[in-house]
Each structure stands twice: as C-alpha cells, then as structure tokens.
N, CA and C atoms as an extended XYZ file, in Angstrom:
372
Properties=species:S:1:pos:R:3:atomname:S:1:resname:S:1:resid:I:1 pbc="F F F"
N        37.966       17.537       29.393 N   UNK     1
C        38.056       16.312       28.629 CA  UNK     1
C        36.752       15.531       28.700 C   UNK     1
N        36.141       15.621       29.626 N   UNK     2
C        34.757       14.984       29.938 CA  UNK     2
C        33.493       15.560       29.413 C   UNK     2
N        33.918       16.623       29.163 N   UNK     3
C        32.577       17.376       28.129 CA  UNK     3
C        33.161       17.476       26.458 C   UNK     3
N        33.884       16.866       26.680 N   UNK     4
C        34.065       17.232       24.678 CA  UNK     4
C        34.162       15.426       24.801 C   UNK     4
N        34.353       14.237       25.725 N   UNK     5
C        33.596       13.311       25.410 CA  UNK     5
C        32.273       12.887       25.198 C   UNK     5
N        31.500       13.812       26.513 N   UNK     6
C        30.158       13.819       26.363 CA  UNK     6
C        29.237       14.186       25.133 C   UNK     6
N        29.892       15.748       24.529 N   UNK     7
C        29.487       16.116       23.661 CA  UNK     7
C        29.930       14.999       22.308 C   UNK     7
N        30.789       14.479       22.365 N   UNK     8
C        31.067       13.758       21.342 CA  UNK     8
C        30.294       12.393       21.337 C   UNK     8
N        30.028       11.667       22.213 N   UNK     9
C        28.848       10.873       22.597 CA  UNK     9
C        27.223       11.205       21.491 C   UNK     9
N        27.180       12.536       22.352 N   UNK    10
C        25.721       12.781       22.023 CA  UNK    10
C        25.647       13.068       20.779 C   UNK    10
N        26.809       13.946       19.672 N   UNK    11
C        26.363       14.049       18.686 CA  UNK    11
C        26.180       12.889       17.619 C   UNK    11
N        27.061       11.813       17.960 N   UNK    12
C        27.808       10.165       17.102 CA  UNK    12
C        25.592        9.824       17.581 C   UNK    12
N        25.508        9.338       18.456 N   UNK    13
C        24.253        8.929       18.736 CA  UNK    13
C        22.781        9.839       17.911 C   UNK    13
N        23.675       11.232       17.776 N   UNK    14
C        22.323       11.996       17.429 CA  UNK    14
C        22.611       11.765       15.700 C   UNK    14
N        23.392       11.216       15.298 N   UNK    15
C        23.214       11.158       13.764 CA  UNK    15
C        23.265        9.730       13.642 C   UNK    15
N        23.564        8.785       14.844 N   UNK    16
C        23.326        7.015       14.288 CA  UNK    16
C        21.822        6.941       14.347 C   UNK    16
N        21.408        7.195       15.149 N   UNK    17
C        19.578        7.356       15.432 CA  UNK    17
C        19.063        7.108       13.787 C   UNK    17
N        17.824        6.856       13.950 N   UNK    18
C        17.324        6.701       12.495 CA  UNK    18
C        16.146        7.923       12.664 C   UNK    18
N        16.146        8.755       11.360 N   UNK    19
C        15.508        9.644       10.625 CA  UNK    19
C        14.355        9.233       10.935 C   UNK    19
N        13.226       10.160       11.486 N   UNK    20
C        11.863       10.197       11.311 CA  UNK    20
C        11.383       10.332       10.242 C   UNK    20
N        10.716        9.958        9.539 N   UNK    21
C         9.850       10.293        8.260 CA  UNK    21
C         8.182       10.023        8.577 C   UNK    21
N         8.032       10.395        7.659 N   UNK    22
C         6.030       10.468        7.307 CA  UNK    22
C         5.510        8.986        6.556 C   UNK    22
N         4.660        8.662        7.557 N   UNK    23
C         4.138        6.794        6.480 CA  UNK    23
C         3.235        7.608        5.972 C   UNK    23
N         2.850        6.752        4.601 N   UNK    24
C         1.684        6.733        3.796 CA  UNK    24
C         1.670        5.452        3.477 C   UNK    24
N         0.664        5.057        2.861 N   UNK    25
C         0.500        3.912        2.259 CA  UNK    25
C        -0.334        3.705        0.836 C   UNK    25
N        -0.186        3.323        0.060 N   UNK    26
C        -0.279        2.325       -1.506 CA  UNK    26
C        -0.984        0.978       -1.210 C   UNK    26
N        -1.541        1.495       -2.055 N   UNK    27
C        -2.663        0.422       -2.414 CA  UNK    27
C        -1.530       -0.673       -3.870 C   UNK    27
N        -2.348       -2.088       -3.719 N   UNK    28
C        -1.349       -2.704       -4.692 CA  UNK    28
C        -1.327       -2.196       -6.214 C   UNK    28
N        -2.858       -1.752       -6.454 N   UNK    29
C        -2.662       -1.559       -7.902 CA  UNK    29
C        -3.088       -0.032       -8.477 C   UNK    29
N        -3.204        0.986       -7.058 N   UNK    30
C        -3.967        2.446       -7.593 CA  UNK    30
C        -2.061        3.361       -7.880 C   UNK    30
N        -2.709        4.734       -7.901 N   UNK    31
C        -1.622        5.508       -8.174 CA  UNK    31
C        -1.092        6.771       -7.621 C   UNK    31
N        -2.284        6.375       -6.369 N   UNK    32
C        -2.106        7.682       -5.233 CA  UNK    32
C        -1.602        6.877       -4.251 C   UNK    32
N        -0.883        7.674       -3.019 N   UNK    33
C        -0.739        6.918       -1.546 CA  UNK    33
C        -2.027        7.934       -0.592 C   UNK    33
N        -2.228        7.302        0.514 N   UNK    34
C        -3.135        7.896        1.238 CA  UNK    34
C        -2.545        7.390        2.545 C   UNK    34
N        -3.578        8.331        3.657 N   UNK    35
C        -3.478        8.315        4.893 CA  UNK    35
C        -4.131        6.363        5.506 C   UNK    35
N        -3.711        6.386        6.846 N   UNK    36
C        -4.375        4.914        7.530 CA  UNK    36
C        -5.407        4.678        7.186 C   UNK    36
N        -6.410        5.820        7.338 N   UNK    37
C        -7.673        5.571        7.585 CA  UNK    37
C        -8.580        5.747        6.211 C   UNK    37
N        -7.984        5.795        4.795 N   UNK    38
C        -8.647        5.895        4.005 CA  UNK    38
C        -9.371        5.274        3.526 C   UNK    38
N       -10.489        5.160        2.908 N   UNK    39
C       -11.245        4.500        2.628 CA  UNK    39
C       -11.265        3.451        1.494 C   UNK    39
N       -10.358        4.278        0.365 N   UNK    40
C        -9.599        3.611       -0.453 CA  UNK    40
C        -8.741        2.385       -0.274 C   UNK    40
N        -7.936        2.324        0.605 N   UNK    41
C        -7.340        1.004        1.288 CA  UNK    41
C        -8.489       -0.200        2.079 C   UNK    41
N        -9.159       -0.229        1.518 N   UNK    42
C       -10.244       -1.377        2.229 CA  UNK    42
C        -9.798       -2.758        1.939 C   UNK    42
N        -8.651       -3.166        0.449 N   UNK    43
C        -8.397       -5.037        0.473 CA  UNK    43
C        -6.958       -4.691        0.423 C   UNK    43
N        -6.098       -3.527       -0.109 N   UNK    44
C        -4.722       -3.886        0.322 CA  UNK    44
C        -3.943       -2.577        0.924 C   UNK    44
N        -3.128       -2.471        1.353 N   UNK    45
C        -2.580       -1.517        2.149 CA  UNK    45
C        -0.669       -2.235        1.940 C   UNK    45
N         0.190       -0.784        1.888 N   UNK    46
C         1.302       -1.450        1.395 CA  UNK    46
C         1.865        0.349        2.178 C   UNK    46
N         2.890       -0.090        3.653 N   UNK    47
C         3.437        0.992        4.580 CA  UNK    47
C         4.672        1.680        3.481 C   UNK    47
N         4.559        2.840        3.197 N   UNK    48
C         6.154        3.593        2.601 CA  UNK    48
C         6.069        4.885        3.263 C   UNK    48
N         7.099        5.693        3.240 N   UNK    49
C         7.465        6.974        3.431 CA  UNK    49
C         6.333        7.783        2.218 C   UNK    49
N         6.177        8.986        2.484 N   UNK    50
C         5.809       10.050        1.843 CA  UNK    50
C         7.152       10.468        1.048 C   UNK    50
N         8.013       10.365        1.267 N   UNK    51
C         9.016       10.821       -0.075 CA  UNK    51
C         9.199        9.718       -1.024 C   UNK    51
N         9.249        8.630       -0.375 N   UNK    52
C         9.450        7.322       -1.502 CA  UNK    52
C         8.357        7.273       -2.612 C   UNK    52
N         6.886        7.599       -1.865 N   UNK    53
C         5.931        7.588       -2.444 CA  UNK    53
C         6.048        8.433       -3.793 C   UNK    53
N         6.236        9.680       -3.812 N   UNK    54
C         6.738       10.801       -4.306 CA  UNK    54
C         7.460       10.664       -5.717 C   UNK    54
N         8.786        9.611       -5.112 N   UNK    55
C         9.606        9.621       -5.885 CA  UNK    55
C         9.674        8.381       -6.666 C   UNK    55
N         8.388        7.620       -6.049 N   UNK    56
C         7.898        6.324       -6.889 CA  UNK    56
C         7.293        6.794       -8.028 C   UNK    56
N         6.550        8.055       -8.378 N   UNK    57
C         5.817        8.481       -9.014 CA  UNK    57
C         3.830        8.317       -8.414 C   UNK    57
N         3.451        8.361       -7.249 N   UNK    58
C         2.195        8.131       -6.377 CA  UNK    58
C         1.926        9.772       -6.676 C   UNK    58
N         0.508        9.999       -6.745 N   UNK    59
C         0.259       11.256       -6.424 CA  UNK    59
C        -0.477       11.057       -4.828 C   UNK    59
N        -0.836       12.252       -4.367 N   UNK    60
C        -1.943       12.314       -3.334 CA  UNK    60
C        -3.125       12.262       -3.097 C   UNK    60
N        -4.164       11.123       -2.406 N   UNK    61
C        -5.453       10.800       -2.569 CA  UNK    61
C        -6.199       12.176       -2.430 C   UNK    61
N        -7.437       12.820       -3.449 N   UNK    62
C        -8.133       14.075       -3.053 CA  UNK    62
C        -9.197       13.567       -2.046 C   UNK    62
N        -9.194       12.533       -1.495 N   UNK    63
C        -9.976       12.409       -0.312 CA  UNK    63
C        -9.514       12.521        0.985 C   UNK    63
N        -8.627       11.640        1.192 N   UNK    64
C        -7.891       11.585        2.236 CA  UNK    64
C        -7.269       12.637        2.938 C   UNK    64
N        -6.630       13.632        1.535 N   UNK    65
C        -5.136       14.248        1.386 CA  UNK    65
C        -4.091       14.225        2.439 C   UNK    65
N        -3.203       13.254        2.101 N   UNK    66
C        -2.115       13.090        3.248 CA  UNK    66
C        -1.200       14.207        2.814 C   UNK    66
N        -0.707       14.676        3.801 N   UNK    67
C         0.566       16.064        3.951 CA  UNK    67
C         1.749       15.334        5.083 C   UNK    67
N         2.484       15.756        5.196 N   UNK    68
C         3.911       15.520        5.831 CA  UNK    68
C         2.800       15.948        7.186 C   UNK    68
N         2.141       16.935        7.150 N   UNK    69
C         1.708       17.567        9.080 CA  UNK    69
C         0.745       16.639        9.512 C   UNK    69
N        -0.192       16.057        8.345 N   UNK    70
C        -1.226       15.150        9.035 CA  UNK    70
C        -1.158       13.284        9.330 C   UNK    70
N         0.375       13.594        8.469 N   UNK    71
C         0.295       11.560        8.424 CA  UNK    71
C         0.914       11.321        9.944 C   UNK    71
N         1.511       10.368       10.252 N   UNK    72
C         2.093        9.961       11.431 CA  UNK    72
C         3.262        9.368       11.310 C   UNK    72
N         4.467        9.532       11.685 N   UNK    73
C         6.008        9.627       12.000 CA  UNK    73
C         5.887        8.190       11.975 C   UNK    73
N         7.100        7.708       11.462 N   UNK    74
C         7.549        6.064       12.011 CA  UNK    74
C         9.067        6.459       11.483 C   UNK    74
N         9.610        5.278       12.103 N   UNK    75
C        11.164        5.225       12.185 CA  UNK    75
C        11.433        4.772       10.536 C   UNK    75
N        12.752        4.983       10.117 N   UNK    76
C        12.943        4.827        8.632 CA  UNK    76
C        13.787        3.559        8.878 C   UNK    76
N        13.667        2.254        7.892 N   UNK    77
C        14.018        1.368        8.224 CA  UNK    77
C        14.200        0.886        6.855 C   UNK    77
N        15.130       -0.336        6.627 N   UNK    78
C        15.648       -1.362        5.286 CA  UNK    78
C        14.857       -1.369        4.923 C   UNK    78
N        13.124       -1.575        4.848 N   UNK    79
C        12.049       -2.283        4.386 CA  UNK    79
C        11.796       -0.871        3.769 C   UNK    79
N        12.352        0.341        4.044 N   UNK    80
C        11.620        1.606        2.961 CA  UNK    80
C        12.227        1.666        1.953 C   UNK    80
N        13.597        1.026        1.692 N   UNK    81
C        14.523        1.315        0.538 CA  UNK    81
C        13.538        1.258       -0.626 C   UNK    81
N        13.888        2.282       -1.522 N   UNK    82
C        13.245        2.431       -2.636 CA  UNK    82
C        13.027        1.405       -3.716 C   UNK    82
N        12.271        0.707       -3.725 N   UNK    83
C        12.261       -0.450       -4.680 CA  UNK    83
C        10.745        0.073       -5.561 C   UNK    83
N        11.283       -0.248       -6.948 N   UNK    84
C         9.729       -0.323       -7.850 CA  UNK    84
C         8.672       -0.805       -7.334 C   UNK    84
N         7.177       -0.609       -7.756 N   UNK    85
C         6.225       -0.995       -7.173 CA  UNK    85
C         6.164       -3.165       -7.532 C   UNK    85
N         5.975       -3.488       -7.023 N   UNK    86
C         5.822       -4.771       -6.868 CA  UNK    86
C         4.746       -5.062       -5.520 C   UNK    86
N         4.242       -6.547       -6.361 N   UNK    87
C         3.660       -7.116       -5.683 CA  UNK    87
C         3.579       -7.686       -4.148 C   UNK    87
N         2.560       -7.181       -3.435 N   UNK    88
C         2.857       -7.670       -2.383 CA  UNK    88
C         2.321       -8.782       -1.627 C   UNK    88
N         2.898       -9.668       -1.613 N   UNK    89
C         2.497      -11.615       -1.364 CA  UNK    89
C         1.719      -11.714       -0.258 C   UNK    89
N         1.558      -10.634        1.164 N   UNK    90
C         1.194      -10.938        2.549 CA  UNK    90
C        -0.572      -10.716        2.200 C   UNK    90
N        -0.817       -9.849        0.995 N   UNK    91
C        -1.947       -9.132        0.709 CA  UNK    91
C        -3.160      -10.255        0.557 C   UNK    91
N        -4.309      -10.357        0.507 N   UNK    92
C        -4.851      -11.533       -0.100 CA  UNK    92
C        -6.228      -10.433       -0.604 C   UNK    92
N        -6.280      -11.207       -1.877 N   UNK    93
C        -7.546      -10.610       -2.510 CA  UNK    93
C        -8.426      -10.840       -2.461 C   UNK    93
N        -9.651      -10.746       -2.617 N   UNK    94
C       -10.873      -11.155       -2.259 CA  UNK    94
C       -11.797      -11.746       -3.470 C   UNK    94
N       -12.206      -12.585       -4.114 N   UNK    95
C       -12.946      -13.363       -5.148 CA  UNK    95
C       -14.022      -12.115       -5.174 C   UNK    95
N       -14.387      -12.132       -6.143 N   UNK    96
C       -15.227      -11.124       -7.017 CA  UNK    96
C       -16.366      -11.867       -7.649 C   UNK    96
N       -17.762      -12.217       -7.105 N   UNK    97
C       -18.444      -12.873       -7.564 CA  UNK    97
C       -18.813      -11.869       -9.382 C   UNK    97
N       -19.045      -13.204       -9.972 N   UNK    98
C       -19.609      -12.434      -11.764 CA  UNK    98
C       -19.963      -13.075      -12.102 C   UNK    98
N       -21.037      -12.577      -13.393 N   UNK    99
C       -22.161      -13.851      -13.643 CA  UNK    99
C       -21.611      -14.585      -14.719 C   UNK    99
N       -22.073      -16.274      -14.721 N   UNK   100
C       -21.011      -16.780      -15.575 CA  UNK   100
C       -21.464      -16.584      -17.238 C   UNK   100
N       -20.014      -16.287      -17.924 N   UNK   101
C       -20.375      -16.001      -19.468 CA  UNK   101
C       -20.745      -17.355      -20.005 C   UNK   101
N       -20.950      -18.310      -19.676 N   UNK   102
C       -22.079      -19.314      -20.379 CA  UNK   102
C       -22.823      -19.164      -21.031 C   UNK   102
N       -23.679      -20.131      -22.105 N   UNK   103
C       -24.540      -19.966      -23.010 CA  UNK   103
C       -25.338      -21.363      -22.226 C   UNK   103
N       -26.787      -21.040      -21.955 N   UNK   104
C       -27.428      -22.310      -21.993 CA  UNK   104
C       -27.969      -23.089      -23.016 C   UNK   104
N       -28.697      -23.904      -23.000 N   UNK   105
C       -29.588      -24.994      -24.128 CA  UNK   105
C       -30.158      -23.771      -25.085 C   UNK   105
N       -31.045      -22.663      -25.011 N   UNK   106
C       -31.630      -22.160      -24.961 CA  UNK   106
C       -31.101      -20.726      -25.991 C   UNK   106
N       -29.803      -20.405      -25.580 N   UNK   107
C       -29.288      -19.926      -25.839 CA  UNK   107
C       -28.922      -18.156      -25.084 C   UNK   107
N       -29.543      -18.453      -24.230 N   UNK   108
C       -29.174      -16.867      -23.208 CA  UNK   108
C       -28.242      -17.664      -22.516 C   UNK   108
N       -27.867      -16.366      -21.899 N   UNK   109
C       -26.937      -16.479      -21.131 CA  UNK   109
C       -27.308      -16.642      -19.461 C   UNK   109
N       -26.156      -17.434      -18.881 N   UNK   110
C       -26.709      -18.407      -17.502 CA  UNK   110
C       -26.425      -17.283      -16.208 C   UNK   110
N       -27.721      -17.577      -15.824 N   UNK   111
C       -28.060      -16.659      -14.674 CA  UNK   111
C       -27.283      -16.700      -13.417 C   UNK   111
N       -26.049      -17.733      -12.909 N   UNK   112
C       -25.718      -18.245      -11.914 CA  UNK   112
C       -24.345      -17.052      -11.656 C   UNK   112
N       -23.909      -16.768      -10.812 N   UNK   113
C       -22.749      -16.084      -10.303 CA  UNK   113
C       -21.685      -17.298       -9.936 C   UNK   113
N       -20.485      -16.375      -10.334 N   UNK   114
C       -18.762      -17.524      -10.244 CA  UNK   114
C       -17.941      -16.452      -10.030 C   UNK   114
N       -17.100      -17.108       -9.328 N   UNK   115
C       -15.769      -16.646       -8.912 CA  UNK   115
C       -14.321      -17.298       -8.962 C   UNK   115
N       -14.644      -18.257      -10.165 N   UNK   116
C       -13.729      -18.980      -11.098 CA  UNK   116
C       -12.724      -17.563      -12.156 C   UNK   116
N       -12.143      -17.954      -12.000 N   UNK   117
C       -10.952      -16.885      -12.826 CA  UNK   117
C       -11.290      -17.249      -14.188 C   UNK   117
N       -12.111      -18.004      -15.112 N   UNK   118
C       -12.519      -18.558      -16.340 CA  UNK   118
C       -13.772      -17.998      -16.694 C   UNK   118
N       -13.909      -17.578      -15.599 N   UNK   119
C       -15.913      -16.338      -15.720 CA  UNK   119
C       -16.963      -17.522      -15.830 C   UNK   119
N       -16.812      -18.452      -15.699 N   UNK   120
C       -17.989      -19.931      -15.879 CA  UNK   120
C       -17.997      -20.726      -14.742 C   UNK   120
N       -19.679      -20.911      -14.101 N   UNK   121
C       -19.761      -21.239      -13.150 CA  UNK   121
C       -19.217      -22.991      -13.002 C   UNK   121
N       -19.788      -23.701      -12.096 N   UNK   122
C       -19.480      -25.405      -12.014 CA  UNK   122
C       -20.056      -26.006      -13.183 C   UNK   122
N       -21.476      -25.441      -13.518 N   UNK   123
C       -22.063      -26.360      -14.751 CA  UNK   123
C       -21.492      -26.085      -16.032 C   UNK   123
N       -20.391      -24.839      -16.404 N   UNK   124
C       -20.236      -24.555      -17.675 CA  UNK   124
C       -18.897      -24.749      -17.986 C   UNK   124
C-alpha cells in the first residue's frame, strides 16, 4: 500500500511540474526570434518559447541561429500563453537623431540634427 502511494505521489508531481521549454526572444518590430546574445536585440528584447515563436509566425535569425539544442531551458509559465505580437510597454526606445527637414531664409535645407517626432529642429 505504501509503494503504490509513493508511486502515485511521484507520478501526480511528475505531470503537475511545469514543462521545460526553449526561450528565444523577439525583437518588438523584426520577424525572426534569436538567441540572448544576439546582436540583433541591442534596444528591445521580448522572452517567448521557441514553439510560440514558431507558431507566431517568427522565422530563425541566420546569424544567431537558435535551435531547441543551443537556446537555454526556462520553466513554461502564464506569461508564454500565446498572444499576438503586441507591444511591449517595459521596452524604451531610443531617439534617433535626423537632420531637420526645414527650409532656411536662403532656401536649403537646415543643417542642425532633431529628435522631435515632427523631423524639425527648436528653430523650425
């Protein structure tokens, strides 16, 4: 009676446990997932499974190339549920200096760099 509890123990525990899977990660706006260390992920990084990725429609970075053998295991958790790609709020982007589309007195265009979302520096 004590081993068909035991055994019954271990198997209830060996299927409540949560599933290992493979992370990759997505960038907010590309269309591959890649490994941690890619180079590609330099302003946003967004953690999913390699199957979600998959079945998000992501292909695989040809730089990186993440595989199920080379990524690294994490526990499968609520936060992988398959949801469409959306925005991710924690991310912050980085201002993009550009030169402003102004016209001077003169009529060329103004030599000054902006990072106004309107492309025109303070004077224009």
């Amino acid at each position: 009676m004590k081993q068909l509890r035991l055994l019954l123990f271990i198997l209830s525990f060996a299927f409540s446990s949560n599933v290992l899977s493979q992370t990759v990660y997505t960038s907010k706006t590309g269309e591959k997932y890649h490994k941690e260390t890619c180079r590609y992920l330099k302003y946003s990084k967004k953690e999913t499974t390699i199957d979600k990725a998959k079945v998000l429609g992501y292909s695989a970075c040809s730089v990186c190339k993440p595989t199920k053998e080379n990524t690294k295991a994490s526990s499968n958790t609520a936060s992988n549920a398959i949801t469409p790609k959306a925005e991710n709020k924690t991310t912050k982007k980085r201002a993009i200096a550009t030169q402003c589309t102004g016209k001077t007195k003169s009529g060329k265009r103004c030599k000054r760099n902006t990072t106004n979302v309107n492309g025109r520096c303070y004077q224009h």
